[in-house]
C-alpha positions in Angstrom: 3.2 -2.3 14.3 3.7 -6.2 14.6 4.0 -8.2 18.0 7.0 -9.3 19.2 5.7 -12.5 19.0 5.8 -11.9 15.1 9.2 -10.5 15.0 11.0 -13.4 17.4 9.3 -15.9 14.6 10.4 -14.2 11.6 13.8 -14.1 13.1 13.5 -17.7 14.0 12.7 -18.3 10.2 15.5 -15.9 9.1 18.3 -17.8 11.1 17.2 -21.3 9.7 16.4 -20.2 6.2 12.6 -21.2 6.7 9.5 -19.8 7.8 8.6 -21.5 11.1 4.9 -19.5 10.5 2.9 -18.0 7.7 3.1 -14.1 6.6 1.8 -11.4 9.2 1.2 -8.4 6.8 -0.4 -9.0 3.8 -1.8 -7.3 0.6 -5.0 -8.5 -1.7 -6.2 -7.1 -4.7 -9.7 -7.8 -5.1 -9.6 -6.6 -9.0 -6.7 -4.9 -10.6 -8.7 -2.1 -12.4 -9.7 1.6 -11.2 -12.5 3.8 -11.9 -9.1 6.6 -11.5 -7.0 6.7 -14.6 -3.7 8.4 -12.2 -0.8 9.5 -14.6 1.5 8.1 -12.6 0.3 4.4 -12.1 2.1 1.4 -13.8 -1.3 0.5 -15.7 -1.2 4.2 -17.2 2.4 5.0 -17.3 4.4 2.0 -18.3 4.6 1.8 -22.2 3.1 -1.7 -23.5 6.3 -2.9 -24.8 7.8 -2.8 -21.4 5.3 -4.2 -19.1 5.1 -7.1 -21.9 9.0 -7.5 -21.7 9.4 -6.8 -17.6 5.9 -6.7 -15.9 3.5 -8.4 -17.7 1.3 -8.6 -14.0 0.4 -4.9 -15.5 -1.1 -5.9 -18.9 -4.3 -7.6 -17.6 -6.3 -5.2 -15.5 -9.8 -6.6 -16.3 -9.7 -9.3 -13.4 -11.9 -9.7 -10.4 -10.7 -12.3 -7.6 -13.3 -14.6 -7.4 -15.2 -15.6 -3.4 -14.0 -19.4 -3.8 -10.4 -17.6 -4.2 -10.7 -15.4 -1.5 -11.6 -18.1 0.8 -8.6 -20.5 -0.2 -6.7 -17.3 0.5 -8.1 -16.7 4.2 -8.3 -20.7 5.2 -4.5 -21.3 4.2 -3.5 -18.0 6.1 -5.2 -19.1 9.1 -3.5 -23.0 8.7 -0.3 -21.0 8.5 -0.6 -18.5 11.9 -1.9 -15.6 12.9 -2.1 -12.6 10.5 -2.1 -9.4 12.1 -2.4 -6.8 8.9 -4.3 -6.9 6.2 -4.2 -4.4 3.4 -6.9 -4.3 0.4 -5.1 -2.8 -2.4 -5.6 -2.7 -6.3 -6.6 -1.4 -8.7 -10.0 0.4 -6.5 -10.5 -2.3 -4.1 -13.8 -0.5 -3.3 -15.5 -1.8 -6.4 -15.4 -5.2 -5.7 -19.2 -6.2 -4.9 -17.6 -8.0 -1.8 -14.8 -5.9 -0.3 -17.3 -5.7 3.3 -17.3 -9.0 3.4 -14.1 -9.9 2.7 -13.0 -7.3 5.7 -15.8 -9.2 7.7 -13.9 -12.5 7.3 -10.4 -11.0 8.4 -12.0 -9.6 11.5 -14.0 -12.6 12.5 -11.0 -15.3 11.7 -8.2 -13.3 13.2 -8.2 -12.1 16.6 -5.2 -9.8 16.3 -5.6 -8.4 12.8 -5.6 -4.7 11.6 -7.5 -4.6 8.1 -6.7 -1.7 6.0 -8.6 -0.6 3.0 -6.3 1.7 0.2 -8.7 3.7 -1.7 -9.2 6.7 -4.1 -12.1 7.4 -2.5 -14.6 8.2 -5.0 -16.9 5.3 -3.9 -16.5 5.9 0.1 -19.7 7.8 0.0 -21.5 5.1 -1.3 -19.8 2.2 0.5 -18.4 3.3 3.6 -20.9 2.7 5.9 -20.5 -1.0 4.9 -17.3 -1.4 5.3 -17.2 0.4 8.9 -20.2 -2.3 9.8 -17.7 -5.3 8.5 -15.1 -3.7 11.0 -12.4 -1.7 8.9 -9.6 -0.7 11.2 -8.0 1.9 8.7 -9.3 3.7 5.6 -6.2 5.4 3.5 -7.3 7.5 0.9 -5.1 8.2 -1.9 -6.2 11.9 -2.1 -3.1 12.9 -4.6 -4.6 16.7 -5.3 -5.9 19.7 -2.9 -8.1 20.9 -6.0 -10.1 20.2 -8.8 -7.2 21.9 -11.0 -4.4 19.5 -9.6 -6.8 16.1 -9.7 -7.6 16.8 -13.2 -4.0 17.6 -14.3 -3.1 13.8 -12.5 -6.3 12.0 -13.8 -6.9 13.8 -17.2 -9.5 11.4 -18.5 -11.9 11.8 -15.3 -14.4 14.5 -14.1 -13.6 17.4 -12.0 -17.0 16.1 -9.9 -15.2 13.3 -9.2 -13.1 15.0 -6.6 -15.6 17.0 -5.3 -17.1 13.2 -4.7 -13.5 11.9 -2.8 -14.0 15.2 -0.5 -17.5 14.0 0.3 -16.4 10.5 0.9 -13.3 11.6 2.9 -15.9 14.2 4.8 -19.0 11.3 5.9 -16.3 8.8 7.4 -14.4 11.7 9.4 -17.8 13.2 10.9 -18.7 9.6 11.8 -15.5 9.6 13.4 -16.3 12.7 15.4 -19.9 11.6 16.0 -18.3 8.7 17.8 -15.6 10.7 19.7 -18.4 13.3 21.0 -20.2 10.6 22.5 -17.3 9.7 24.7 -16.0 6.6 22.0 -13.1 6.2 20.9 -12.9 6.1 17.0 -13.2 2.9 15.6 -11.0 3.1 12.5 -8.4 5.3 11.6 -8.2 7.9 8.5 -5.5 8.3 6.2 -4.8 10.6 3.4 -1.5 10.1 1.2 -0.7 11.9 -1.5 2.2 10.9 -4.5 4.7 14.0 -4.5 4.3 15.4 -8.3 5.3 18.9 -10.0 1.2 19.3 -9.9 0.6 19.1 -6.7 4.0 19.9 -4.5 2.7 23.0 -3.3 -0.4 21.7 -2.0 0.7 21.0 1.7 -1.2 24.1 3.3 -4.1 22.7 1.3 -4.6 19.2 1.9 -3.8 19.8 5.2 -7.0 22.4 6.0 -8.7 19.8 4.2 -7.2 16.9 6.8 -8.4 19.0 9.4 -12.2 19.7 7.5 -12.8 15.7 7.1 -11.4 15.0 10.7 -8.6 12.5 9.1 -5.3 11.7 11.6 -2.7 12.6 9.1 -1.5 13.4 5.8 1.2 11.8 4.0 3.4 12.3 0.8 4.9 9.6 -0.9 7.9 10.1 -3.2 7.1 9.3 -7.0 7.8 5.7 -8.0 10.2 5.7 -11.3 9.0 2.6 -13.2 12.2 2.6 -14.4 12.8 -0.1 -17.2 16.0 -0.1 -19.8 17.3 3.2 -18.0 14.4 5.1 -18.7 11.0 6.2 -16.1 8.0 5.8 -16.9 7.0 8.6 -14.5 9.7 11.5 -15.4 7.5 13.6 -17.0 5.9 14.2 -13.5 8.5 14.4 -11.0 9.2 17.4 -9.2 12.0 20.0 -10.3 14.6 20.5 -7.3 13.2 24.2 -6.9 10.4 22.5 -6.8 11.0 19.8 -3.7 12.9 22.6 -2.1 9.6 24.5 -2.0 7.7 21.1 -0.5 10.1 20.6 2.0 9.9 24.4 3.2 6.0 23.9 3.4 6.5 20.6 5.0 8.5 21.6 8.3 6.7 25.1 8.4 3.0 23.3 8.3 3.8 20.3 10.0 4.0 21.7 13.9 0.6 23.5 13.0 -1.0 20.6 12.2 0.3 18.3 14.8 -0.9 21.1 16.7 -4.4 19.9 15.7 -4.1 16.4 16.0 -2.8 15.7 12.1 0.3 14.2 11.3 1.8 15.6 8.6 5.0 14.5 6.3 7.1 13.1 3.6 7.5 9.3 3.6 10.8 9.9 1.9 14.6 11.5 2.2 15.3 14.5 1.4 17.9 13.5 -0.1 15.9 11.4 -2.6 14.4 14.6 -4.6 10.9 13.4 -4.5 11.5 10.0 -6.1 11.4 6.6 -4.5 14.7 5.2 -4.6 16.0 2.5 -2.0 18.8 4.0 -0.3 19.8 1.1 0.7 20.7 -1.2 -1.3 21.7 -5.1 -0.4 20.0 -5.1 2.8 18.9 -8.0 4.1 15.1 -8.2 3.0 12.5 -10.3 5.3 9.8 -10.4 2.5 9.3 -13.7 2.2 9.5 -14.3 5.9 6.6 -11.9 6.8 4.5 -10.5 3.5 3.1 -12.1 0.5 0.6 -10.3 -2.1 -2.2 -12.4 -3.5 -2.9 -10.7 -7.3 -6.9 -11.1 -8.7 -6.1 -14.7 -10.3 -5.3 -16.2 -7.6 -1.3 -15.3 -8.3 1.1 -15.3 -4.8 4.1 -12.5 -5.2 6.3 -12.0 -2.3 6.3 -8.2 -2.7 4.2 -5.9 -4.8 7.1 -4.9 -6.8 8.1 -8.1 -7.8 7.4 -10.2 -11.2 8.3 -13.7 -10.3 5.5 -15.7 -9.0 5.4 -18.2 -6.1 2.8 -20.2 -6.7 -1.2 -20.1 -7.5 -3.8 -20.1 -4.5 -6.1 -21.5 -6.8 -3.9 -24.1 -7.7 -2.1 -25.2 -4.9 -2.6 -24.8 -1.4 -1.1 -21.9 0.3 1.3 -24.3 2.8 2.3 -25.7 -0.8 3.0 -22.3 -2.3 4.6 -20.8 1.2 7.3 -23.8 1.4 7.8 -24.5 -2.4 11.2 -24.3 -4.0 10.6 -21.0 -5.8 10.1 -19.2 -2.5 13.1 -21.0 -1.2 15.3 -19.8 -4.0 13.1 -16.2 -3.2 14.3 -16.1 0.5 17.8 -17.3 0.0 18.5 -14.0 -2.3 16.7 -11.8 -0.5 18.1 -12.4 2.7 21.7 -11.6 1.4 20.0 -8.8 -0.6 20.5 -10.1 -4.0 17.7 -10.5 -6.3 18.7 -10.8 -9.6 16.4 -8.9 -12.5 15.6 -12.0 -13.8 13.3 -12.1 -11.2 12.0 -9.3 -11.8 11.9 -7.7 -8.3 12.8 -3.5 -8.7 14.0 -3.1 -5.1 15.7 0.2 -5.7 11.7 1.0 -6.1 11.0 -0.8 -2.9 7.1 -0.2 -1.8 8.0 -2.1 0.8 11.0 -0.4 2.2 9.5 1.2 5.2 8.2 -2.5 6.9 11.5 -4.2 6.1 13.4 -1.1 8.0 10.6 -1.8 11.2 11.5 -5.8 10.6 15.2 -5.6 10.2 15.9 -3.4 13.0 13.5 -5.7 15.3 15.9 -8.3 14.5 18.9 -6.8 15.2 18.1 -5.4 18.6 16.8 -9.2 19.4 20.1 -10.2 17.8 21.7 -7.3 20.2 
């Protein structure tokens, strides 16, 4: 996933308690609204008393990251090293009027990068031709339903058309895909469909993997429910899975999964089993290389060292990014998260880690190099 270039230098940094280079992986939000309204997400889920007493980030969702941000955002990245992934997040990054170009500008200033784009799809009919032009490496689409029944029990204030519009999407960038392969090329961009693991939609493995395998995508994820868990009580409860009911998903999961690998799609949970469908860190006070290797840049210009964390760094639009990367706060950042001790005050949920999965890939780098 990273070069060992990238993992000796986060190491490096690690060991001295500073970043000898800039972040590798990072995550932009172009705009932090959604043409989706997903039970589940922290704009729709988390009461307004709590995000305005623990994650205020989530009470503004009206903001659009302006081109002279963006660009103060690329140009310190590039002052800083080489970045070699690049995720557009949000909100729907696919409604920003300059998502192409802003994949054009990763691709053109960075010779090793892999840029992402996380979507619900309902625009990649419209926009995905563009985006392939500007040289997308991965298109994830956050599919969450194998009906019209299950999308409109998860987005109760859309249109059932609207999936029907996300299977279209999904369908035009997989028959490009083929189109290409049929001509003896090799895919240019990879497709991805996740799905968040509720009680509506836990027995739609079978399903969204014949649709996987329609639309030509390389593999089908689910993705344990995140809690949002503020003064002892989720946000999210209402929709997690029974056990009966994640006993069922794991069934379908190991019986599908050889068929579909079988066909080319990977298929699976990104959890434990032992986590019951929701996303809970298993292990907690583990070293954490964050703020040694990712940063998120928020819509305002705001620079978080994880997606699930209040505290900010610093402000591109501010300060520079070298300013931001070496300042004080993130100083104080890295020296708890190293020891794997960041306090609530600062408002980082790691036992709802998002970013789990890359620290595992980082912190066992390290240790072999270490070995």
């Amino acid at each position: 996933m990273f070069s060992a270039e990238a993992i000796k230098a986060i190491r490096e940094g690690a060991l001295k308690g500073e970043p000898v280079r800039g972040p590798v992986d990072v995550q932009i939000m172009p705009l932090n609204f959604c043409n989706q309204a997903c039970v589940f997400c922290p704009l729709q889920a988390v009461p307004e008393k709590a995000k305005r007493k623990y994650a205020p980030r989530f009470l503004d969702s009206g903001q659009t990251m302006e081109w002279s941000t963006f660009e103060r955002i690329v140009n310190g990245l590039e002052e800083l090293g080489e970045v070699e992934r690049v995720h557009f997040t949000g909100g729907e990054p696919l409604m920003h009027p300059r998502i192409a170009d802003m994949v054009k500008a990763f691709k053109k200033r960075f010779s090793r990068v892999s840029v992402g784009v996380v979507t619900n799809g309902a625009l990649l009919n419209e926009r995905f031709e563009e985006i392939l032009k500007a040289g997308i490496d991965r298109i994830s689409v956050s599919i969450n339903a194998a009906d019209e029944k299950a999308h409109m029990a998860l987005s109760p204030s859309n249109h059932a058309r609207d999936f029907r519009l996300i299977l279209e999407g999904i369908k035009k960038a997989g028959d490009y895909k083929r189109a290409l392969i049929e001509k003896g090329e090799k895919g240019s961009f990879e497709l991805a469909l996740t799905c968040v693991l509720t009680r509506h939609n836990y027995n739609s493995v079978a399903g969204l993997a014949e649709i996987a395998e329609n639309v030509g995508a390389q593999s089908v994820t689910f993705i344990p429910l995140v809690p949002f868990e503020y003064e002892g009580v989720s946000s999210t409860a209402a929709f997690a899975v029974s056990k009966k009911q994640f006993a069922k998903f794991i069934k379908d999961i190991k019986g599908i999964a050889p068929l579909a690998s079988g066909k080319g799609i990977w298929l699976g949970y990104s959890g434990e089993e032992s986590d019951q469908g929701i996303l809970k860190n298993p292990e907690p006070g583990r070293p954490c290389y964050a703020g040694y290797a990712f940063c998120v840049f928020w819509p305002d210009g705001a620079v978080r060292p994880c997606c699930n964390c209040e505290a900010q760094m610093g402000n591109i639009i501010k300060q520079s990014l070298r300013e931001i990367w070496f300042s004080e706060a993130y100083r104080d950042f890295r020296a708890k998260s190293i020891r794997g001790d960041l306090p609530a005050s600062m408002g980082c949920s790691c036992m709802e880690c998002g970013y789990l999965y890359e620290n595992r890939i980082f912190s066992n780098s390290i240790s072999r190099l270490r070995g």
